[in-house]
N, C-alpha and C positions, 0 to 999 in steps of 0.2 A: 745451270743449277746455282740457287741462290749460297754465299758464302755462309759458313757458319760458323757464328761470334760464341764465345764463351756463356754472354748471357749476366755475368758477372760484374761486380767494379771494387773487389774486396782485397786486391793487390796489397796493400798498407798494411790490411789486417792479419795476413797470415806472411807477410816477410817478417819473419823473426830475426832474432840475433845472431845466431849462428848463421844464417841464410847471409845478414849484413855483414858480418866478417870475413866470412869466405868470400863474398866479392871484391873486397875490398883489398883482401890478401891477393887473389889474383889478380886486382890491377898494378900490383906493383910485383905480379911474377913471383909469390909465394903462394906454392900449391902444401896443402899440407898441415895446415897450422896445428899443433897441439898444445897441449900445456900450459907454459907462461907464456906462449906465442898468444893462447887466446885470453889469458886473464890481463896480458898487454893491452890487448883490441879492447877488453871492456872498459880497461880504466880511460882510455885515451877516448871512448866513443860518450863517457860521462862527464873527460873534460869539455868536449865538444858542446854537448848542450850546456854547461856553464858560462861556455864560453860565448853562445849565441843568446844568454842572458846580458851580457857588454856593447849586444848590437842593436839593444831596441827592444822597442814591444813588441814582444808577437800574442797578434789577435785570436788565435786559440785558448791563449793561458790565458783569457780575459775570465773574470768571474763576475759575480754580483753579489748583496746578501745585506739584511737587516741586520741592524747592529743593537743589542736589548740596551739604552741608556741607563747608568743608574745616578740617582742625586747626589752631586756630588761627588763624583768620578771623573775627573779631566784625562787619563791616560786610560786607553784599553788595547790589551797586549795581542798580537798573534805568530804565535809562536811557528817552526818550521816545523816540526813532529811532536806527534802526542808524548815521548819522551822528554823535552825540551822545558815542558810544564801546558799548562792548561790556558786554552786558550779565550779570549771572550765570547761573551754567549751570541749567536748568530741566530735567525730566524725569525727567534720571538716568539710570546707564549712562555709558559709554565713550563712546556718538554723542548727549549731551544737545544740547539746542538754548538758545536765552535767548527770553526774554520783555522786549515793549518797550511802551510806551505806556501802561504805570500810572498812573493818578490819587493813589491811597494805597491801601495792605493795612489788609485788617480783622481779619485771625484769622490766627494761626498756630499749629499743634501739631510739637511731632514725634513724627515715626513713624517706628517701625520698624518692620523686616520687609516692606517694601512690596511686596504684590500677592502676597503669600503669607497663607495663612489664618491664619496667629497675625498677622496684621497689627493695628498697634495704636499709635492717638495721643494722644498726650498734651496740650493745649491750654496754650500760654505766655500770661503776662498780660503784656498791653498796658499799657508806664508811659511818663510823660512825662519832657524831658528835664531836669526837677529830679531826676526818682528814679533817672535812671540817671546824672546828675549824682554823685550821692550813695554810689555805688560806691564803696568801698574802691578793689578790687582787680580792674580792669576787662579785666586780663589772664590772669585766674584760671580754668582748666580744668576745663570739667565736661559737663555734659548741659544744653544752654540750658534755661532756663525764666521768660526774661520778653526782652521786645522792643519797642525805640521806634523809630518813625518819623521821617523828615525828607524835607519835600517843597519840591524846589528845581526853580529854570524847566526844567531840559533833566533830570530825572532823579528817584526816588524812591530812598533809601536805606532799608534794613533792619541794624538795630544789634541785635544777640545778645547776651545774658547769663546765665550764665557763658559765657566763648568755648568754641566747639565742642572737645574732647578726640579723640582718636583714637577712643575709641568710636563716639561723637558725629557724627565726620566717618564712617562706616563707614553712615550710618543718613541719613534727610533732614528739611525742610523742608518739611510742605505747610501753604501759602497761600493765600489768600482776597483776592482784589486786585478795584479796580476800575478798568477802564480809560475810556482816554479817550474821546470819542464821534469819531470819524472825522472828517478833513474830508473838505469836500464837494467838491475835485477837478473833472474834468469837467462837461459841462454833460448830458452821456451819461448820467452816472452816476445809482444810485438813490442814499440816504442811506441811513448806517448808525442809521436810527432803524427802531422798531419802528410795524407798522399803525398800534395805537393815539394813537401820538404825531404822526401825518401831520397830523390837523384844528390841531392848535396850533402846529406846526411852519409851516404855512401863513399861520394869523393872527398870529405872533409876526413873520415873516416883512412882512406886510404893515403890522402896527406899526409896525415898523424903515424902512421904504420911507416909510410915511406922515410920519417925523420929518425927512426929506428933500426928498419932494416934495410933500409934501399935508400941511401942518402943523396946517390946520384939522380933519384927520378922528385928525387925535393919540392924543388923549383918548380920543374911543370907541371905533378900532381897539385902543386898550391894554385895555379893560375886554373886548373878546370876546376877546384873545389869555389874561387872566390868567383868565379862567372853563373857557376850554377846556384851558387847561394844568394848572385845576386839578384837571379833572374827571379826564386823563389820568395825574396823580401819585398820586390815589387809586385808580385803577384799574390801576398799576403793582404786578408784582410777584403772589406767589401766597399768600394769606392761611391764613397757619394755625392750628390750634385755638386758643379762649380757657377757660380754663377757671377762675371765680373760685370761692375756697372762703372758706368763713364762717371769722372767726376764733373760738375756745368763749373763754370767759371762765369762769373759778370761783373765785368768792370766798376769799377765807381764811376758814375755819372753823376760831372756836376756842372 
């Protein structure tokens, strides 16, 4: 008789947080957790994903999104939560929306003609802020074509150069951002992490528990949290072609 599978792949979706805690707790031999045992496990399971904002992009928290230019506007703000203030218009159109919870932008071009078949972007270069320092004329009207970053506690900034023109503002802004990882909220709730990142999420988790209440298991809980985390960083993400080509060398002939 043939075995019989679950039929399922929703593991992710229904391990919640209290389901992550108690595992966690018994891997370092605490059965039992209550109270500040478990308001411990969530601060430490929040430091965790802040902490795996220090390790790099992760391609989950990739976003996208149009950015509405206006004339005359070199800085457009996005704030971390709708408490923080109001963030710039996203989408585009009369009923645009904002976008909240950026880490930092990767890429921007502008485009025109969006969602029409001559559509078409152009890619601005990313400068720090010596070279936009280094402007002349930083209220100067054109077609942006280069853009620096500023990332502050409650907000990321986007700075344009040349400021958008009337043309300019007629046309948008799309973006390449990465946001932040979620917190973790209820004890109900799933985590905004993806399957593959449960297993290190778990031992990273019981790491952090272990520097608390079990200081002798320290050490070794960090070595199986950083091997699983590292398996999960390399397995991040969707790998695309490599393709090396020989360099020709030819002599000068004389």
């Amino acid at each position: 008789m043939a075995n019989t599978t679950s039929g399922t792949v929703v593991f992710d979706k229904t391990y919640y947080i209290d389901d992550i805690i108690t595992d966690a707790y018994e891997r370092i031999g605490f059965v039992g957790a209550a109270g500040n045992q478990l308001r411990s496990a969530k601060r430490s399971l929040n430091l965790i994903f802040q902490e795996w904002g220090n390790r790099g992009l992760h391609y989950w928290e990739v976003g996208d999104t149009n950015v509405d230019l206006v004339e005359g506007q070199a800085e457009y703000i996005f704030y971390r939560a709708t408490g923080d203030g109001t963030s710039a218009t996203t989408v585009g159109g009369t009923t645009g929306a904002s976008t909240y919870g950026l880490s930092d932008i990767t890429q921007c071009a502008y485009r025109t003609n969006k969602g029409e078949t001559t559509q078409a972007d152009t890619t601005l270069e990313k400068i720090d802020r010596s070279d936009y320092a280094g402007t002349s004329n930083k209220l100067t009207k054109s077609t942006p074509s280069q853009f620096w970053i500023q990332r502050f506690i409650d907000k990321v900034t986007l700075t344009l150069y040349p400021t958008p023109n009337s043309t300019a503002a007629s046309n948008f802004l799309h973006i390449y951002f990465e946001k932040r990882i979620e917190d973790v909220g209820a004890f109900t709730n799933a985590t905004n992490v993806p399957y593959r990142f449960a297993p290190c999420m778990t031992a990273g988790l019981a790491f952090y528990l272990s520097q608390k209440f079990a200081p002798q298991r320290a050490q070794e809980l960090k070595l199986f949290y950083e091997d699983e985390l590292a398996r999960a960083l390399t397995e991040d993400g969707s790998p695309s072609s490599t393709y090396i080509t020989p360099k020709a060398y030819y002599p000068a002939i004389t």
